[in-house]
C-alpha angles and dihedrals in degrees: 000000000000095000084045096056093044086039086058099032092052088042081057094049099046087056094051095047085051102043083043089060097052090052109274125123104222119211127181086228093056132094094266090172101061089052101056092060093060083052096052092244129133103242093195104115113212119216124175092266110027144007117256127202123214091235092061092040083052088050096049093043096053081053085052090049095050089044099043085049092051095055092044091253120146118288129240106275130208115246114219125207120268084026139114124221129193104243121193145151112274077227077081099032119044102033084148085064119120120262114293118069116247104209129179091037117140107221120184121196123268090226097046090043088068110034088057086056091049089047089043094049097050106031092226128145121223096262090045090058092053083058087077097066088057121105107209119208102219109180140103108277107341149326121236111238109215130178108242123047088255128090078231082071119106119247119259093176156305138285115195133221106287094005117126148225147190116257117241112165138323122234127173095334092313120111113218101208139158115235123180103297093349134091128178145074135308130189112268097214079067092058153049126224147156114024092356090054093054084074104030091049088064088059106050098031124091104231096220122193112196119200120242106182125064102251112021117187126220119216126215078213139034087257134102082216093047114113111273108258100184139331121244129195121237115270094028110130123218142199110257110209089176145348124228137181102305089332130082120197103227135174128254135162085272098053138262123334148135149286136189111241093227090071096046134052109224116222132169112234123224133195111230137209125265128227118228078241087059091042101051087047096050088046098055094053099055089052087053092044095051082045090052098053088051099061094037088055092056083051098047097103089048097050093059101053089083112069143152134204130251128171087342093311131103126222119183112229134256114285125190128358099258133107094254087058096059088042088057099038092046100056088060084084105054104126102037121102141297109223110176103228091016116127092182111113082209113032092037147289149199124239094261097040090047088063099044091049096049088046095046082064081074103045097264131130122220133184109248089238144092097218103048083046081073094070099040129097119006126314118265111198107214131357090252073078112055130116133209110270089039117132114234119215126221140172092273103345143076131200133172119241125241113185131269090055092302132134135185117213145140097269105182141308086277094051104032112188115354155154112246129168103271083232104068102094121040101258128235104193141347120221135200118203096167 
């Protein structure tokens, strides 16, 4: 009895899907049956024991719906078209019916119901919608986050100028939001939120597609036929410039390509806001960092008079333990080759083992992936800010900073090791180690 109930019900719901799509609101209290001839399409149901046609199952299911309506059940919900609707018996549904037992009846759910007519009437995806709930700093360079809705208030925090948080409440003209580390209110006339925000999120937001399988290929074309442009490892995140049918055009050191979505998650990027704790912290470390290079610079003649051989080449060892140190100690290398999945500065390397292996010179471990490089080390706002020995984030793709706008890193199998401009890709993060 059970397969005949889910066999009809997924016959109903075909029809409605269909009938939805060419402009028809279909309803389980409607006349379903005058509506399939127009479409060309037999409207006799068969079950195991007996054919049923669509104008008795609208008349028993008229009787479902009075009778469902009368216990306090759920009521008989549209389907709209794209959407998905919970079908069962009403053997399942309606236990608190009358008597006698109403089979063959088609029953949606109250609460999806309503949420597909929400979805139908705004056009929204589900994410979009989610876009609703940002608040969205627009201003110049940043808005104070204090922790009372006054400007009496003391500051928690910033939140700087498109970067986002989560709304909490509204109260006289203050959002009250949760941002990274920080929680507390900022002045509404500073910020966007609700339906203004859904847009402006997309601007301001990085579209990030993580990989999910080992070895993921990247296509010059959005065909599984389509030349290898470059190979990616699982977890890696990279940069989406548009989404296509089953496919997403992402950026990688080769240049762009594309992925099949069944072998990457898809996520929206915000920028979040930053505590005074987080900000006196940053700052002290870029003092002692630009102290640091200094003194590093008045020492460079002295830390390469020490210096080993490798492969009929010498390289002078690591000195010191500051950035400028593994700047210094890292450009040796350029030259040598790139090795997807290496992690020798000789033999070859990738961009992320590259990184790790330089680093580990200085007793310091390293994932041996770009990604996970975006959440090592301390957070550098602004590559006007970067030191020599930073790691530079890309979609894809790490490098370590060295000072004039420069950057070393593994390019690709073609380049090998070398020295680019940092800005040549647009960058993801930038991370301090010392």
């Amino acid at each position: 009895m059970k397969s005949r109930y889910v066999r009809i019900a997924a016959c109903a719901m075909a029809a409605a899907l269909g009938f939805t799509g060419a402009g028809f609101d279909v309803n389980a209290s409607n006349n379903v049956a005058t509506v399939l001839p127009s479409s060309g399409i037999d409207y006799s149901l068969q079950s195991e024991d007996k054919s049923t046609s669509l104008s008795s199952l609208q008349e028993e299911s008229e009787k479902a719906a009075a009778a469902n309506e009368e216990a306090g059940g759920m009521s008989i919900g549209s389907v709209q078209v794209g959407s998905y609707a919970e079908i069962a018996s009403t053997e399942d549904t309606v236990s608190a019916a009358p008597s006698k037992k109403i089979e063959d009846t088609v029953v949606f759910s109250k609460g999806y119901t309503e949420d597909l007519k929400k979805a139908a009437n705004t056009g929204l995806s589900e994410e979009e919608e989610s876009f609703k709930n940002l608040v969205i700093a627009k201003v110049n360079d940043y808005v104070n986050v204090r922790d009372i809705p006054s400007e009496d208030g003391s500051i928690v925090g910033k939140l700087y100028n498109k970067s986002v948080g989560n709304f909490i409440e509204e109260k006289d003209g203050w959002y009250k939001i949760s941002s990274g580390s920080v929680e507390g209110y900022v002045k509404g006339e500073f910020c966007v939120t609700g339906d203004e925000a859904v847009d402006y999120a997309k601007e301001v937001g990085t579209r990030i597609a993580t990989v999910t399988t080992t070895t993921l290929k990247v296509r010059e074309q959005p065909d599984l036929d389509a030349a290898v442009l470059g190979l990616v490892p699982i977890e890696d995140e990279l940069i989406v410039t548009e989404e296509l049918d089953g496919w997403v055009k992402v950026n990688i050191e080769e240049g762009d390509g594309y992925v099949s979505m069944d072998y990457v998650t898809l996520s929206t990027e915000f920028v979040k806001a930053e505590s005074i704790a987080e900000e006196e912290a940053r700052l002290a470390k870029e003092e002692a960092s630009r102290k640091a290079a200094k003194e590093a610079a008045s020492k460079k003649a002295a830390s390469n008079s020490s210096s080993s051989s490798s492969g009929g080449k010498t390289y002078a060892s690591p000195m010191g333990s500051t950035g400028a140190d593994v700047a210094n100690f890292a450009v040796q290398f350029v030259g040598n080759p790139y090795v997807y999945g290496g992690t020798s500065l000789t033999n070859g390397a990738d961009c992320s083992g590259f990184v790790m292996s330089v680093y580990s010179n200085f007793g310091v471990s390293l994932p041996h992936s770009s990604a996970a490089d975006r959440n090592v080390g301390a957070t550098v706002n602004g590559i006007e800010n970067a030191q020599p020995g930073d790691i530079i984030c890309y979609s894809g793709h790490v490098a370590i900073y060295v000072g004039n706008g420069q950057i070393v890193h593994a390019s690709t199998s073609k380049t090998g090791i070398i020295v680019s401009s940092a800005t040549y890709r647009s960058i993801l993060s930038i991370r301090r180690i010392f």
